[in-house]
Every structure is written in C-alpha cells, then in structure tokens.
N, C-alpha and C positions, 0 to 999 in steps of 0.2 A: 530799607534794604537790610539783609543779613551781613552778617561781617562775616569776613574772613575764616574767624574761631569754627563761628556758629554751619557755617560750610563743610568744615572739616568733621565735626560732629554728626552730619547726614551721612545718609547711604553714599550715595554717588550721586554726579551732576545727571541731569534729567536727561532719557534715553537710556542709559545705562543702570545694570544692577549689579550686586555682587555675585559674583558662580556660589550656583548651588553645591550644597553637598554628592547630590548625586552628580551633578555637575566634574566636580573634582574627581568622584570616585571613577569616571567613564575615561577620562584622561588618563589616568592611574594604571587603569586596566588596556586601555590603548599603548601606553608607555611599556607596560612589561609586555604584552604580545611580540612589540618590534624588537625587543629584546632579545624576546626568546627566538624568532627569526633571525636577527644575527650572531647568534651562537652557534645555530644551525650552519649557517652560510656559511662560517669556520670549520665546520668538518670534513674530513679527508672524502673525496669523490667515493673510494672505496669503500668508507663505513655508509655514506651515502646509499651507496650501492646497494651494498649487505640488508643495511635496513627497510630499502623499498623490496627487494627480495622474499625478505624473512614474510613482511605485511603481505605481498603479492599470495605466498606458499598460503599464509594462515588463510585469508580471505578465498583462495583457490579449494582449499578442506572445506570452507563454510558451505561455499557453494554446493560440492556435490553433497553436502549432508542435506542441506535445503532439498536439492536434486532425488535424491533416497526416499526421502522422506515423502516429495511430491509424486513419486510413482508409487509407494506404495499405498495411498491416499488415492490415488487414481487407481487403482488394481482393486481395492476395497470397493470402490464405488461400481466400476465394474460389477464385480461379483455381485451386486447387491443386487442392480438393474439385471442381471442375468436371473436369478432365484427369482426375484418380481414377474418378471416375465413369463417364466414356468407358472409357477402361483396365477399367473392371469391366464393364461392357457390352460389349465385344468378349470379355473372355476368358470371360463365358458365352455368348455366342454362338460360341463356337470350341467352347467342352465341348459343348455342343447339338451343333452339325454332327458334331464327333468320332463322339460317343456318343446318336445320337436314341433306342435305346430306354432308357437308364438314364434320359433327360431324363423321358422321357415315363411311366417307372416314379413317379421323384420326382413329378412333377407328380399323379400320380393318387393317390399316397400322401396328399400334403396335403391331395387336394381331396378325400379320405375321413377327415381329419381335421377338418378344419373342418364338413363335412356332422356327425360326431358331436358335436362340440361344441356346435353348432346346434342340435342336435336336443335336447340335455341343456337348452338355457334354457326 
C-alpha cells in the first residue's frame, strides 16, 4: 500500500481531478459578470431609465435606416422588373412583326391546348 507521503504527492484520490485552466478561467469570467450585475442593480431607477431610453432612441434610428434602405432596394428592384418587361414586350413584338405566321402557328397551338384541356374537366 501507498503511505500517507506518497498520497499526498498524486493528483487527487480517484474520481476526482484538479480544475482545469480553462476550468478556472470560466469561473473567473462567471465571478466578474455577477459583478458587473450588481453594480448595475446599484443604480438610480432614473439613470436606469435614461439609459434604456438613450439604447431604445439609438436602436429606433437603426431601424428606420434598415427601413430606408429596404425600400429603396425594393423601388430599385421594381424599376428593374419594370424596364425587363418593356424589353420583353418589344422583343416579342419584333419576333411577331419578323415572323406573323410562326406567331400566329403558336398562338393557335395553345389555343388548341387549352380548348382540350377544357374539355377534359
């Protein structure tokens, strides 16, 4: 059996080990948080006040700049789907004028699909 000394000289008795470093550091950092919560819990309602205020106003500015920003991103994109659209509506009216009977082929193709379709409900 180990003596007494030679006990003292190991880690620790079995099941247990020594706290790690990081061990220590998470406690550390645990310890100053609640600190810093009750220094807080010390101050006047008023400064309380003041300062969810101040934070409410700045975060209320962020938003509508967010806001600003997302309309005019939306107005952009608009506009763009609008131009696209023109742009597609001229270049089938150019394949039309090009080509009137392929137009006028398609055109009566679909309109013999949809009559069977029609007809199937």
């Amino acid at each position: 059996m180990a003596s007494v000394q030679e006990m003292k000289k190991t880690d620790m008795p079995t099941g247990t080990s020594w706290p790690s470093q990081q061990d220590t550091q998470q406690k550390d950092a645990g310890r100053d948080h609640f600190r810093g919560v009750g220094i807080q819990s010390h101050a006047k309602p008023s400064e309380i006040a003041a300062q969810s205020h101040d934070k409410a106003q700045a975060l209320s500015e962020q938003m509508q700049d967010i806001g600003s920003q997302i309309k005019e991103t939306a107005t952009e994109y608009y506009e763009q789907g609008l131009e696209s659209l023109k742009e597609l509506g001229q270049t089938i009216e150019a394949q039309i004028r090009e080509r009137p009977l392929q137009a006028l082929a398609v055109a009566g193709g679909v309109g013999v699909l949809f009559g069977l379709l029609w007809l199937r409900r």
